[in-house]
Phi, psi and omega in degrees: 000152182255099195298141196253098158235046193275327174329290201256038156320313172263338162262023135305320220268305193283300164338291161343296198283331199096031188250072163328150171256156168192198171097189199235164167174152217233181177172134169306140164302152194274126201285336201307343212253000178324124183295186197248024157180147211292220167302154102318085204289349179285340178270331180303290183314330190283325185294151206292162187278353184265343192241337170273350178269341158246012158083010164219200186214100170307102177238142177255144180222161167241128212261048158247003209241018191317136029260037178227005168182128199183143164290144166290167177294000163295340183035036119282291211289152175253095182252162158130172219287346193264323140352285184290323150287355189282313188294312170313326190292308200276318155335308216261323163296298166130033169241188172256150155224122229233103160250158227195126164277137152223187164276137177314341160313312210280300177005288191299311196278343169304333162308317202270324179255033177104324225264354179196185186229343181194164180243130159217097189212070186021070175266113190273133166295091149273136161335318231242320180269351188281013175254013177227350171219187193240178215183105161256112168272147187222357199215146163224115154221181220208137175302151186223159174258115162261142152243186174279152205292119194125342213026110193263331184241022146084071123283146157216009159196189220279281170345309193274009156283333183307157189071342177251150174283143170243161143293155168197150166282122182266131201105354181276154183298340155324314198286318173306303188291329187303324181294347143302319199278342160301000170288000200213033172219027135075227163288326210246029197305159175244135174290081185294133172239128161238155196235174174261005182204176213262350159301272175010290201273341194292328200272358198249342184259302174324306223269344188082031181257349168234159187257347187186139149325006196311115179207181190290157173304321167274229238344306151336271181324290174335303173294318178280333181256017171287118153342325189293319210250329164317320178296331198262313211224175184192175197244126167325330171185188149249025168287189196225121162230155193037049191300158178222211190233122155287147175254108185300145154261131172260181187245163208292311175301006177239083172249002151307303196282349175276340174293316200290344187265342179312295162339277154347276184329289185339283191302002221233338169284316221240356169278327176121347184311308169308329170273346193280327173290331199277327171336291173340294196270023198037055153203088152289335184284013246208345189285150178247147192291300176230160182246126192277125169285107166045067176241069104319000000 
């Protein structure tokens, strides 16, 4: 199949050299992405008076993570399939949607105080996060281990980490799972580097200061197959562990707008529009049948 990645090519391209992107920066969603039907005036009326009076929807994200969220070669603009549904989204309400980067840590609680209106930043919807925010899942994917191209220290599943440093993105499920798995490498612990953003740890792998990766899987794919980037890193194997649902987040007290983006999300599964985006980015496979309220 022929991949549609040319978007993050180029900061794929800089990772490749060993360049991390970082810094913080916001950008309308790329509009290119439309449903295939129009306003929803009813859904439009349903959204909180505070989002309809300022005519968008904040959403924050951390832009390390393509294909679902990544700078473009402008290292302003924000692309990518979560994007291209946030503008679908903003289509079908009759607002804009404006996302803004941060570390993935940061995320919730910049939630908590007001500072954005939803989170969509391939976020997996857990028990564990379902007690501070609510979650319209729209995505599944599954861990994949990237090493550097060769595997130079022989990984090949979650056990052979033990003993060795991984990189990790931090607040991520990744980080969790590696901290479970430390329950069961004995003698042999594994030595977490955690970064703050998922470039971070990707450079930690590039420099050969970490031996394996963990992270979700279309990215994973991403990394390993971008032409920029395929000479540096490969996927340890091909298994998936612990796939989940990625989730937009609301903060628990915002169930207008999480009903009105459920909605929304809904008609955009069922005009076709939700398949049309993920196609663009080649990752269908990654698609949910229906969209789920808080399903950890």
């Amino acid at each position: 199949m022929t991949r549609s990645h040319r978007r993050v090519g180029a900061v794929l391209g800089l990772l490749g050299a060993g360049v991390a992107l970082a810094g913080c920066a916001s950008a309308a969603a790329d509009t290119r992405a439309m449903p295939r039907t129009g306003v929803n005036a009813a859904l439009h009326a349903a959204l909180p008076a505070a989002v309809r009076q300022r005519g968008e929807i904040r959403v924050i994200t951390d832009a390390s993570y393509a294909p679902a969220s990544s700078f473009a070669a402008d290292g302003k603009t924000i692309v990518g399939f979560e994007p291209d549904l946030g503008a679908a989204l903003g289509s079908v309400l009759g607002v804009r949607v404006v996302f803004a980067n941060d570390d993935f840590a940061k995320l919730p609680g910049m939630l908590g105080r007001g500072q954005a209106d939803m989170i969509m930043s391939a976020m997996t919807d857990t028990a564990d996060r379902e007690r501070t925010l609510d979650f319209v899942d729209y995505f599944s994917a599954g861990t994949s281990l990237v090493v550097q191209r060769g595997n130079p220290h022989g990984i090949s599943d979650l056990e052979s980490l033990c003993g060795q440093i991984v990189a990790v993105e931090s607040g991520t499920v990744q980080a969790g799972l590696l901290a479970r798995l430390q329950a069961h490498c004995g003698a042999s612990p594994i030595r977490v580097l955690s970064e703050p953003t998922n470039d971070d740890a990707i450079l930690q792998v590039r420099i050969g200061k970490a031996a394996a990766l963990p992270m979700d899987y279309p990215p994973a794919d991403v990394l390993t197959t971008d032409p920029h980037t395929r000479p540096n890193y490969q996927l340890a194997s091909t298994a998936q562990y612990e796939p989940g649902l990625y989730g937009i987040g609301f903060a628990k007290d915002n169930t207008a707008l999480r009903t009105a983006v459920t909605a929304a999300l809904r008609q955009l599964v069922t005009d076709g529009t939700y398949r049309d985006v993920l196609h663009k980015w080649d990752v269908l496979g990654g698609a949910v049948r229906t969209i789920s309220v808080n399903g950890a």
